[in-house]
C-alpha positions in Angstrom: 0.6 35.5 -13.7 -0.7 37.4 -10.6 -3.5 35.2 -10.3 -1.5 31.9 -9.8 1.1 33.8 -7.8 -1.8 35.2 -5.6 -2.9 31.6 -5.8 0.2 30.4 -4.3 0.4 32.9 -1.8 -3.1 32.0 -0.4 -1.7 28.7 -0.1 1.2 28.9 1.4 -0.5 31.7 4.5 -2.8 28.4 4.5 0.2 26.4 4.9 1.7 28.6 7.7 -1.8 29.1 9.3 -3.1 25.3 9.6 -1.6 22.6 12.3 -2.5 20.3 9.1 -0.4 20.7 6.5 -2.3 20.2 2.5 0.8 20.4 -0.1 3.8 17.9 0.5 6.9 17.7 -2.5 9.8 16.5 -1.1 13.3 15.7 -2.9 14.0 13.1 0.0 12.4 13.1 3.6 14.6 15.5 4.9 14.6 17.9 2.0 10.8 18.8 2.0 8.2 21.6 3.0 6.7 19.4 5.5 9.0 17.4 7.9 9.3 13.6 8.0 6.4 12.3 9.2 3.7 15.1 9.9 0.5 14.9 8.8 -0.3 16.0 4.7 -3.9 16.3 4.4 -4.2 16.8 0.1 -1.2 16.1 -2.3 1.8 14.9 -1.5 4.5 15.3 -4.8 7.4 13.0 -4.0 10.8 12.0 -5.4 11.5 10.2 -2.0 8.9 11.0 0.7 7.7 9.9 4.1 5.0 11.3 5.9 1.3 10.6 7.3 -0.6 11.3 4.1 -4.8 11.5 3.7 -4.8 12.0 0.0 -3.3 12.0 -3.2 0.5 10.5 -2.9 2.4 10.6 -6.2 6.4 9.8 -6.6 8.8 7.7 -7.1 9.3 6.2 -3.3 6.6 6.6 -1.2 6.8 6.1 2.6 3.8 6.1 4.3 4.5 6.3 8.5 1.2 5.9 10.8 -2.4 5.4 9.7 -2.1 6.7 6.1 -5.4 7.0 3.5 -6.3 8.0 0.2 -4.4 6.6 -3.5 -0.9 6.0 -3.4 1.0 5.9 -6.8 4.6 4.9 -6.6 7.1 4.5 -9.7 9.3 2.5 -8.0 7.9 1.3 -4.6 5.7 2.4 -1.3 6.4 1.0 2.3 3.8 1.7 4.7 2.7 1.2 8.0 -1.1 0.7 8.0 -3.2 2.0 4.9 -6.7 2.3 3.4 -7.5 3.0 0.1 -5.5 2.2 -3.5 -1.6 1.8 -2.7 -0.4 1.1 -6.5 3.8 0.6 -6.0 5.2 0.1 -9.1 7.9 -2.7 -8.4 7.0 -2.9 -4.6 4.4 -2.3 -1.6 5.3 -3.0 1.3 3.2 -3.0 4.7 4.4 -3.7 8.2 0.7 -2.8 9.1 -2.8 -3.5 8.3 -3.9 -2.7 4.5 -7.3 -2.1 3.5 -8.4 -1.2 -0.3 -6.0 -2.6 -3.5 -2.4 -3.3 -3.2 -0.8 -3.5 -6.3 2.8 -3.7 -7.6 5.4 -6.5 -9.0 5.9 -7.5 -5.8 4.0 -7.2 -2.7 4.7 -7.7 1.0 2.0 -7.4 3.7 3.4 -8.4 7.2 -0.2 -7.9 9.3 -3.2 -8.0 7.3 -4.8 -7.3 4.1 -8.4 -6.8 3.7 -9.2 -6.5 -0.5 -7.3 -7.2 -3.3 -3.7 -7.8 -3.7 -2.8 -7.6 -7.1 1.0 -8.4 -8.8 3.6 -10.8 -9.8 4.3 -11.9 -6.8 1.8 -11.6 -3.5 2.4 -12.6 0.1 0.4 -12.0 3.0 0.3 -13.0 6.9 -3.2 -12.8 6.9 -5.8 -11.6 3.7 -8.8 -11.4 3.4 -10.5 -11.3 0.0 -8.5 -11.9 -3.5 -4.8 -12.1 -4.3 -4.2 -11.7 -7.8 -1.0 -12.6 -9.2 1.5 -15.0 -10.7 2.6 -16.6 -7.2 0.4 -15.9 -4.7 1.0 -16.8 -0.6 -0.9 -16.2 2.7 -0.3 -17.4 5.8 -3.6 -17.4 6.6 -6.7 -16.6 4.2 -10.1 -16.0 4.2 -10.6 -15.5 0.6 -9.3 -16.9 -2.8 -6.2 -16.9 -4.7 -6.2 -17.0 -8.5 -2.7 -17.6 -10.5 -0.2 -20.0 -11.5 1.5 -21.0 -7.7 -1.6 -20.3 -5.1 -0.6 -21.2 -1.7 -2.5 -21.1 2.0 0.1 -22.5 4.5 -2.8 -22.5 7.4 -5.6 -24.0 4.7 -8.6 -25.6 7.2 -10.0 -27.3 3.8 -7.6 -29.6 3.4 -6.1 -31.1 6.6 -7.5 -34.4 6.1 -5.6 -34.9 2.9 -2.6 -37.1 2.8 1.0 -34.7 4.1 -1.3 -31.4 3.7 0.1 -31.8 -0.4 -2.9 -29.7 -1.3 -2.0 -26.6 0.7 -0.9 -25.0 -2.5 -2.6 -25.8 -6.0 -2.4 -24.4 -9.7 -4.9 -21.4 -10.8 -6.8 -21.3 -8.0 -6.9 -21.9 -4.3 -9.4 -20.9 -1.4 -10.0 -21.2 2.2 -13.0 -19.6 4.0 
């Protein structure tokens, strides 16, 4: 017992000492050890939490503000702003930034960019690059394939020539490169 408290002590001076902080467990954002939006460089235990994280994130919302990196495990759902790394969300991810890595949930959202995998029921993207995975799969733009049962690529350079662009979206498979 005096070794884990002594433990705990050595990381909390840590805590106190460093501009950075390296344990995050929040209830909400505004019920944690580290404020909204600083830095965690380590673990970050959430039930709802929303900071810059470089690390391991684990709860059951996860918001991720500013350029975040590391795995990301949600229960429920992530939102984030631009990521690299694995950003698994449970029923949701969603970006309003630039994801690089795996996104993976029931449903995922990418507003910017994705450059990797996105992997879920349902996967929409403004611009991907690489492989979207899922039962309905949609990019704006792509540079990459799609593999499920609705695939579509609304800016698809491969078929233009075709009669009313019908072969923008197609069963199982779609690609554009």
């Amino acid at each position: 017992m005096k070794k884990i408290l002594s433990l705990a002590g050595i990381i909390l001076l840590g805590q106190a000492l460093s501009a950075q902080s390296f344990f995050q467990a929040s209830l909400t954002p505004d019920i944690a050890i580290v404020d909204r939006g600083d830095q965690v460089k380590g673990v970050a235990l959430n039930i709802w939490g929303e900071n810059r994280v470089n690390g391991l994130n684990i709860g059951f919302v996860n918001g991720l503000v500013g350029n975040s990196s590391g795995l990301t495990i949600s229960y429920l759902g992530t939102y984030a702003d631009d990521y690299r790394g694995v950003l698994w969300g449970g029923l949701f991810t969603r970006s309003t930034g630039t994801v690089v890595g795996w996104q993976a949930a029931m449903i995922n959202v990418n507003e910017q960019s994705i450059t990797g995998l996105q992997s879920g029921l349902v996967n929409v993207a403004n611009q991907a690059s690489g492989l979207q995975l899922g039962f309905v799969n949609y990019a704006r733009d792509l540079n990459g394939v799609q593999i499920g049962f609705i695939n579509v690529i609304e800016n698809n350079e491969w078929f233009t020539d075709l009669p009313s662009d019908l072969a923008k979206g197609f069963p199982f498979v779609n690609w554009s490169f």
